[in-house]
N, C-alpha and C positions, 0 to 999 in steps of 0.2 A: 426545355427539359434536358439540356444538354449540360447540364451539371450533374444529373445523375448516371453518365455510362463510362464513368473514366475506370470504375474495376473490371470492368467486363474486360481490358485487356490487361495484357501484362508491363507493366512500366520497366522498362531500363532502369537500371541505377545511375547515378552519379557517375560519369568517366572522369578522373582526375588525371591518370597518364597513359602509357601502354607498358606492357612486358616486355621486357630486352629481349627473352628467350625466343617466341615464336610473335612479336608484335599482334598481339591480339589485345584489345582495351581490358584496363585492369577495372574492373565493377566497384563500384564502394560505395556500403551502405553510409547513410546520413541517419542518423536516429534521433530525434525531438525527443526528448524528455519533459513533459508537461510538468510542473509541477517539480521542478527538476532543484532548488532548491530547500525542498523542504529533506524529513529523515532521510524517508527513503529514497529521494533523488541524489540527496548528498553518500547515502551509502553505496548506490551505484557507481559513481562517479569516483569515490574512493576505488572499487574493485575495478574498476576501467582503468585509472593511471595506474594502478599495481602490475593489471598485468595487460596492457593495451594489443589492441589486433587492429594491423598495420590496414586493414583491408573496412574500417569503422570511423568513422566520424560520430563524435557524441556532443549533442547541440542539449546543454541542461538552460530550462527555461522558466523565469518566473511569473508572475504577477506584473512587477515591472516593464515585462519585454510584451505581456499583454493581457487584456481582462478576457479572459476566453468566456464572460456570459454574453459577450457581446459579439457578434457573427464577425462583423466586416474584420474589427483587431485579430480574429483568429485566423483569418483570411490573409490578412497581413503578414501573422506571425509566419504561415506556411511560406507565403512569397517568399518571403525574406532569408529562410532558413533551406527551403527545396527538398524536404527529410526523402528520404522511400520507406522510413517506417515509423513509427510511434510506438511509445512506452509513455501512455497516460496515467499520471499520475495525481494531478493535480483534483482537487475537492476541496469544497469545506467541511470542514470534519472537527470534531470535538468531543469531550469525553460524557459520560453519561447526563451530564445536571444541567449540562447546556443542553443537549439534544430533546431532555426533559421540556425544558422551557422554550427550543425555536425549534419544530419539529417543521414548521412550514415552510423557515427558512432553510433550512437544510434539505425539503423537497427542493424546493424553485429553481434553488442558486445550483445543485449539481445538475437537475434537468438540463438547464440551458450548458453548463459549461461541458455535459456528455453529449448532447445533442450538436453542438459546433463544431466539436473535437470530430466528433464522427462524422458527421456530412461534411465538414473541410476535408477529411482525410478522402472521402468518396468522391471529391471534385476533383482532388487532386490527385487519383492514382497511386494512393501510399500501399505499397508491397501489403504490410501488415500491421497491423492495430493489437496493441496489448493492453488492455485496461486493467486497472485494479479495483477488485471489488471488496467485499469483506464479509464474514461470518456472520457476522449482524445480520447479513439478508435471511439468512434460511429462518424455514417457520419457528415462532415461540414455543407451539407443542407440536413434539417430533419424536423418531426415534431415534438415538446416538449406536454408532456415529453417527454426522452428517455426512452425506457426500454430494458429488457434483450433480448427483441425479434428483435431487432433495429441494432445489431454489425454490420451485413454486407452487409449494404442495401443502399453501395456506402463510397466514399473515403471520409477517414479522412478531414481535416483542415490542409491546406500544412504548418503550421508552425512547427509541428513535426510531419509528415508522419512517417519516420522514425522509431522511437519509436511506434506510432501506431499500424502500420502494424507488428512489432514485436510481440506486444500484441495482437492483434486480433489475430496472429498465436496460439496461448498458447488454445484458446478457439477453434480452430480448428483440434489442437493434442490431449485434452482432448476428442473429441470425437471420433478421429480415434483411440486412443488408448484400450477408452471403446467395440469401435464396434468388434475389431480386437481379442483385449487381455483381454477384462472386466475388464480392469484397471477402478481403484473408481477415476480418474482423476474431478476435479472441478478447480473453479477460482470465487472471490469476484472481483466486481466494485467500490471501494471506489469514492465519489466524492473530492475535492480539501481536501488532509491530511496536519492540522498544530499540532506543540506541543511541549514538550519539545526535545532538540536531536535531533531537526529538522537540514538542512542545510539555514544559514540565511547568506548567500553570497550576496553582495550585487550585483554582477554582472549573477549571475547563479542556484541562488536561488529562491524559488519556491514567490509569489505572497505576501501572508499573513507574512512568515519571514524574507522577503526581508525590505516589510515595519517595518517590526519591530527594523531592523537593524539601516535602515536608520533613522528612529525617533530617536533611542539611538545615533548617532552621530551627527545627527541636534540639539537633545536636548542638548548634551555633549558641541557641541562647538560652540552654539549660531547662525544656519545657517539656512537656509529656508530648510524646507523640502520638497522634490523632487520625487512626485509620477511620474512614468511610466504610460503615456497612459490619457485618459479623465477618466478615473475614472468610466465610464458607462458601463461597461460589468460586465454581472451576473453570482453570482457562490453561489452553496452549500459548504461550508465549513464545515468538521465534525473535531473534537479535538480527537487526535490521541487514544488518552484512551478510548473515546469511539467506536472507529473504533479496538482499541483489545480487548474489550468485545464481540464486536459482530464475531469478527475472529475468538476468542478461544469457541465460542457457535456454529461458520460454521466446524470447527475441528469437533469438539465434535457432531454436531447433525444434522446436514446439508446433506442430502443423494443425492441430486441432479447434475447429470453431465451438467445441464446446468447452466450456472452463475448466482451469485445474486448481485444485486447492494447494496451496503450499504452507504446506505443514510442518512440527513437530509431529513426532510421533505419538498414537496414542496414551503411551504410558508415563510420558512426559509432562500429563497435565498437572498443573498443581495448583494448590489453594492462591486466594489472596489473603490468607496468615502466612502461608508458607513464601511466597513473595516477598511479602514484607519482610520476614524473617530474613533471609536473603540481603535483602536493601540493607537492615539495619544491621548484618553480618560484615557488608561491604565498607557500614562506616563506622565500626566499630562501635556502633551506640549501646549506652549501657543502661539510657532513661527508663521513664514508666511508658507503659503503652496503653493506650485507650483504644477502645472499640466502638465507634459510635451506632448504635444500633437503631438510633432514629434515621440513619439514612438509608436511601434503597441498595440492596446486594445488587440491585438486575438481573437481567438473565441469569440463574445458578448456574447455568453447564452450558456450552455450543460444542459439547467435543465432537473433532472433525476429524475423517479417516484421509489419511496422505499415500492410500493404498494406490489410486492414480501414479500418484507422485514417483513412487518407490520404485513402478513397475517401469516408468522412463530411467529415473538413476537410482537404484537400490543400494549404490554404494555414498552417496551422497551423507556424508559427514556434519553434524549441526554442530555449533559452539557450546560447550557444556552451559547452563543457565546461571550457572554461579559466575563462572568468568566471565560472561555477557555481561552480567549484572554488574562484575567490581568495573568490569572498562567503562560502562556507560554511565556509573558515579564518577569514577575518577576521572574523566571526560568534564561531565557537569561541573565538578568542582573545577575545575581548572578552567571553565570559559564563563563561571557563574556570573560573569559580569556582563557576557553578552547573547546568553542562553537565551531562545524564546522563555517565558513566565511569566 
């Protein structure tokens, strides 16, 4: 049983040298980033070289460096990198019509790779664990807002149960973990993340880069554009840059084991016409537009309160959604050759 008592203490950081001033060891976090190449790891990673802290080591990690459904590689990965904290981010994840159709596989495959993440973390003594979860979890019928108090207060929205109930696990090991081993276990709520490095599939792609896509190719080759759904279901959208400020400030300063949603503001929410509208703003498209109404809207509303949020930084500043929206076109177009799709 001696793989589960490493959070009962407190782990040292990393010593890399000492202070000139009074020779006392200078501490430095190491931070694993799971998942560490996809949007949001790549948007982290931008806000880290912009504005780096001499006293952080940021270790972004793929797929490549290891398959985290698998224990021992994850066990590995930890060897190999030594973090004292983690920023998991990594999942399978997909947009509403895959999740339609592999709802099983999107249970399986994130159990195992949340469940590794976090028991390697508890072998190894990692300071603090920040997992990402998603709006998706909280119940189908509710009342708005949602808040942090709201996860388990009945079933998902059967479009990706799946994935949900995955996620909702993460924030149920975070607490067994703490009760048991006083593991610093956490997890953020993002609402709907777009931005550069996104996945902009047009078939499995998340909402905001799926239209983004598809305008680039209606625009490209003179064709009506073809939204999924009536266009009437509400969603918070935050731009991925600003969703890894607020990550690497829950890393850094965030003490609480129960989750925090990171949000737009409530009055921020807006349509997927109005979205689109936006997208097709950015590329100046002047085609027809169709509304396909034989597909599902999904969930019409998850609006989420960022009242948590606000009360830690209430001055915290979002990227207006339109300039979100033209950078992360003009982005796309610019790497369209090497863009996930």
């Amino acid at each position: 049983m001696s793989r589960f008592t490493f959070c009962r203490e407190t782990r040292k950081s990393l010593v890399l040298g000492t202070d000139k001033t009074d020779d006392q060891p200078v501490m430095t976090k190491v931070i694993l980033v799971t998942g560490g190449t996809g949007m949001v790891g790549q948007a982290v990673k931008t806000i880290v070289d912009r504005d780096p802290n001499p006293d952080e080591t940021w270790i972004f990690a793929s797929s490549k460096d290891a398959d985290l459904t698998d224990r021992e590689q994850t066990r590995k990965l930890f060897a190999l990198y030594k973090p004292t904290h983690v920023l998991h981010l990594a999942a399978l994840v997909g947009g509403l019509f895959r999740n339609l159709s592999n709802n099983l596989d999107f249970l399986r495959t994130n159990i195992f790779i949340n469940d590794n993440v976090l028991q390697t973390s508890s072998e190894n003594g990692i300071e603090k664990v920040v997992s990402c979860l998603s709006t998706c979890i909280f119940p189908d019928e509710t009342t708005y807002p949602i808040d942090e108090t709201m996860i388990h207060n009945g079933p998902p929205h059967h479009s990706n149960f799946g994935y949900s109930y995955a996620k909702r696990l993460i924030d149920v090991q975070n607490h067994a973990y703490h009760l048991q081993l006083k593991c610093n276990f956490t997890a953020v709520i993002p609402t709907n993340v777009f931005g550069p490095n996104d996945n902009f599939g047009l078939e499995d792609g998340h909402v905001l880069p799926g239209l983004i896509h598809k305008t680039y190719v209606a625009d490209r080759d003179g064709t009506p554009l073809v939204v999924w759904g009536t266009g009437s279901a509400l969603r918070q959208f935050i731009y991925s840059h600003d969703l890894a400020r607020l990550m690497i400030w829950v890393v850094r300063h965030y003490d609480e084991i129960e989750p925090i949603i990171l949000s737009v503001d409530e009055k921020d929410e807006i349509s997927i016409k109005e979205a689109a509208e936006l997208v097709m703003d950015a590329f100046d498209f002047k085609g027809d537009v169709i509304y396909d109404t034989t597909r599902s809207d999904g969930q019409y509303k998850k609006t989420a309160s960022n009242a948590k949020l606000r009360k830690y930084v209430p001055d915290f500043k979002f990227t207006p959604i339109k300039q979100a929206i033209k950078e992360t076109v003009d982005w796309f177009v610019a790497n369209y050759d090497t863009a996930r799709k």
